[in-house]
N, C-alpha and C positions, 0 to 999 in steps of 0.2 A: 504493500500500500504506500510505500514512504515514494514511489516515484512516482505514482497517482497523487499525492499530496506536492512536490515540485511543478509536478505540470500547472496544479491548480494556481498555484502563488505565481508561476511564470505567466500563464494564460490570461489571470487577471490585468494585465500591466500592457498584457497584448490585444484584449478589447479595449480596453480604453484609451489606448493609444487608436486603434482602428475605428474606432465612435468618432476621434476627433478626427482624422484625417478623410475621412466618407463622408464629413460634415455637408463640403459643398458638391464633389461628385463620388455620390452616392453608388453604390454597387451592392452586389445580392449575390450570395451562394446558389447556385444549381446543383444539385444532384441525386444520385440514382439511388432507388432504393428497392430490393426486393422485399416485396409488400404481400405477394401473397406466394408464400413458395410451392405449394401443392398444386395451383392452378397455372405457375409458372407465370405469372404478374411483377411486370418492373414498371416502378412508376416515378416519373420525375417531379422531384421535389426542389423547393425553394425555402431560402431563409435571409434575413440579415447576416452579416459578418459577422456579429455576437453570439448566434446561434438561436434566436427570439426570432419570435411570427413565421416560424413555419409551416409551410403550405402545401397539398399536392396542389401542382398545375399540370399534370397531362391528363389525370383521370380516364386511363382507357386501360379495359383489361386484357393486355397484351403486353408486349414487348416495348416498353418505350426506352431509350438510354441514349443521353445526353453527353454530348462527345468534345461540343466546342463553343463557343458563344466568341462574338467580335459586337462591340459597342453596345445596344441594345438588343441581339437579336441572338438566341438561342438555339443552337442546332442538335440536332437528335434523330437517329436515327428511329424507328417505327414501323408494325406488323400490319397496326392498324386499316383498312377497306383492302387486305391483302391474306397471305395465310399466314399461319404462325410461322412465327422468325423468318420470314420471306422480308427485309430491310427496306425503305425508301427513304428519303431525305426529307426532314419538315424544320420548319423554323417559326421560333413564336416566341414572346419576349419573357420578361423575369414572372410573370403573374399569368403567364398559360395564356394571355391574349394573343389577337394576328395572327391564328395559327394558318400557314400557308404550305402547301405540299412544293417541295420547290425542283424534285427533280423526276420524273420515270423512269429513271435507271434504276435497276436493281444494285446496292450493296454490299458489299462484306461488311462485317463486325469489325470496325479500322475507326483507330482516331481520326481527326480531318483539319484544317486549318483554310487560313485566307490569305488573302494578299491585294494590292491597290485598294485601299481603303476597303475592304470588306465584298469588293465589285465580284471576285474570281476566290471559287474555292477546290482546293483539291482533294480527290475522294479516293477510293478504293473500291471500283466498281464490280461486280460479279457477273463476267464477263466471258463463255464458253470459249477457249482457247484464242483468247487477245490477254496477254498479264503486263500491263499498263495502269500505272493510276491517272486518274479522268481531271484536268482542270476543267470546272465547267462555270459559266457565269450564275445571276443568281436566279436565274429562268429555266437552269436545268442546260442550258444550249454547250456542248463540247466545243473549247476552247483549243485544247491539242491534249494529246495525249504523251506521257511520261515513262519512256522503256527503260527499268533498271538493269538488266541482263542478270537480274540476282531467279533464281527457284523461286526462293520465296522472300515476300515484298510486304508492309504493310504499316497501316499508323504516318502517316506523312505529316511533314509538319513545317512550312517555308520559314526561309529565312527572313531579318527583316525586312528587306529591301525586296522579297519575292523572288528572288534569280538564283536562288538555291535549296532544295529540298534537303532537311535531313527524316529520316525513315529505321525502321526494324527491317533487316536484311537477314536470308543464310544461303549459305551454299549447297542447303540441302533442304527439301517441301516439306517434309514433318517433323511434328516436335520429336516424335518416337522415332526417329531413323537413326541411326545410328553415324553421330559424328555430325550428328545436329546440333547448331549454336548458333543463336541470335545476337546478331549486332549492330550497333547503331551507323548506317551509313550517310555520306553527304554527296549527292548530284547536283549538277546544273536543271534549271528547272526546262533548258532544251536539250537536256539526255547526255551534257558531256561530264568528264571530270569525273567519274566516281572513285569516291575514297571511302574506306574505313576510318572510323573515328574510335571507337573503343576498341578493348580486348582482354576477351575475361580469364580470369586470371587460371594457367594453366593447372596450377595447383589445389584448386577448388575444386570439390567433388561430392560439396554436402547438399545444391541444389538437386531438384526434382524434375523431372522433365517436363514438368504442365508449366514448371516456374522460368520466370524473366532473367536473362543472363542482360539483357539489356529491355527493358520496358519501354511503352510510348513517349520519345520525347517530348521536350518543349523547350523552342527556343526564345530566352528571354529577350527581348529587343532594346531595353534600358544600356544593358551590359554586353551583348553579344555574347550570349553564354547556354549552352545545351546542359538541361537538366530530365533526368531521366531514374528511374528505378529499377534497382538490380539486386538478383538474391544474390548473397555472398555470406560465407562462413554461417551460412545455414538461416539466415532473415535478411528482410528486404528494407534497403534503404533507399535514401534521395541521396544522387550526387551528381557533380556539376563538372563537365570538360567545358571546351571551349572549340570552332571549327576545325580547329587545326588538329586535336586530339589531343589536349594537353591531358598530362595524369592527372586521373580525377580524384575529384574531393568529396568524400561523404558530407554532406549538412544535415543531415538526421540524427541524431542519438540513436546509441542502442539501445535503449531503453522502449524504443519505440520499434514496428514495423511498420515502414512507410511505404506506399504504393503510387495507385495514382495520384496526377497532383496537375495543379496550373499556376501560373502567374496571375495576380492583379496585371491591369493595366498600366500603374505607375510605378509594378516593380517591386515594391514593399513587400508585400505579403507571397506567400506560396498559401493554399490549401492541399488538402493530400487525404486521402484515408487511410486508415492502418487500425490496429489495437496494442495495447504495451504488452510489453513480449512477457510476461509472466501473465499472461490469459492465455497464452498457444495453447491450450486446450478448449479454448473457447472462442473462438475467433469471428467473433461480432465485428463487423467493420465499423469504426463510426469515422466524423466529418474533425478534422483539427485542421487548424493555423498559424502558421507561422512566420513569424514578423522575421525578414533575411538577416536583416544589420544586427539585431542582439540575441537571434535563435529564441525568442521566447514563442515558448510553444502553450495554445489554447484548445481544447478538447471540446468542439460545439455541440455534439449530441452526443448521448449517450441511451439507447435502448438495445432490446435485441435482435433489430432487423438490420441488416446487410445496406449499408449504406457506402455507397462509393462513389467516385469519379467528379468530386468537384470542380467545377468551374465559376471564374466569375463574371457574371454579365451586369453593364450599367443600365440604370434606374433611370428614365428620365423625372424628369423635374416638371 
């Protein structure tokens, strides 16, 4: 309990520093929550950065999960006027308004991102023997298509400027194949230039094969910095390189296992879900934040449903 007791002293210091910084642009937590597990129900949720006034906003009993948000507009993938876990692309803001189906393409289960002000997003399309991810505008319309030459591809995530993707790459299609290993790569967003950026560590042998040697990045655009979740020495942290590949740096505690996660837009904050590593027998996901510059870490919910993949989108005013 005694690190359950830090977090709460740390957390405290880290809303109220985020109460006052959201004073004039405001923002809101999005994310996933499986809500009803028998009927296989994931329903996207909302809250303040405090962890108060939370809401369902998809309210549909199917597959809804929430991948990316740019300014006010929230993106999420969706089963719904479709079959179960068959994907399509919808966007709708912090409070489940606007909802607008924005693309006919079929999907993979894949992070997704933007670029030129929110105008062009790139997806991971489900696509019978084309393996390309899809820039498409916000009408759904294909913009060009992005060859990795990797097996397997997925989770895209551009750079700031848009002229470079980084992505989860292997050199081998399944997790179970043997001399399978996920890694974070960096292309040109017109197909040139691929490089490796991480590399896990060859000595490591306590991950599982379902689990992340490199998880969905996110590149922050304050700092120029890729941050990304990876199981190592047996739990999943947050750690951050940089394009070029520098060694990377855990910002997580171990006290914690951290998974997915996103940036604020002005850089401060990360969100992430995890639970403190003295529950891994109980491994409830819940919503925390964490202020960059002093690590102080806040724990926003706390029940026992499966809560993951925060992001944060703006409020307007």
């Amino acid at each position: 309990m005694r690190n359950l007791i830090i977090l709460g002293l740390l957390g405290l210091t880290a809303c109220q520093s985020a109460e006052k910084t959201t004073s004039k642009e405001t923002y809101r937590i999005v994310y996933n929550v499986w809500h009803d597990r028998e009927n296989d129900d994931y329903e996207v949720f909302s809250m303040k950065p405090d962890g108060t006034d939370r809401r369902n906003i998809s309210n549909w009993e199917g597959v809804d999960w929430v991948y990316y948000a740019y300014d006010h507009k929230v993106y999420f993938i969706s089963d719904r006027d479709t079959t179960h876990r068959m994907y399509f692309l919808y966007e709708m803001d912090a409070f489940g308004q606007n909802l607008r189906k924005v693309s006919d393409q079929r999907l993979n289960d894949s992070w997704l991102s933007s670029r030129k002000n929110g105008s062009e997003l790139i997806v991971d399309p489900r696509v019978p023997e084309d393996s390309a991810f899809h820039i498409i505008d916000l009408n759904g319309k294909l913009v060009s298509k992005l060859y990795t030459n990797l097996v397997y591809y997925n989770d895209p995530f551009f750079s700031p400027d848009g002229s470079e993707v980084v992505f989860r790459g292997a050199t081998k299609k399944f997790k179970k194949e043997s001399g399978y290993l996920d890694e974070l790569y960096i292309i040109g967003a017109d197909g040139s230039g691929l490089r490796k950026i991480t590399e896990y560590p060859k000595n490591d042998t306590l991950s599982e094969w379902y689990q992340y040697h490199a998880g969905p990045p996110f590149w922050e655009p304050t700092r120029n910095i890729i941050t990304y979740n990876s199981v190592q020495d047996g739990y999943s942290s947050l750690f951050m390189t940089d394009p070029a590949g520098k060694e990377p740096k855990r910002i997580t505690p171990d006290t914690l296992y951290a998974a997915w996660h996103a940036w604020s837009p002005d850089g401060q904050w990360i969100t992430f879900d995890g639970y403190p590593r003295e529950y891994e027998g109980d491994r409830d996901f819940d919503i925390y934040l964490m202020e960059y510059e002093t690590g102080n870490i806040s724990r926003l919910t706390s029940d026992s449903t499966y809560q993951q993949g925060p992001v944060f989108v703006r409020v307007k005013e």
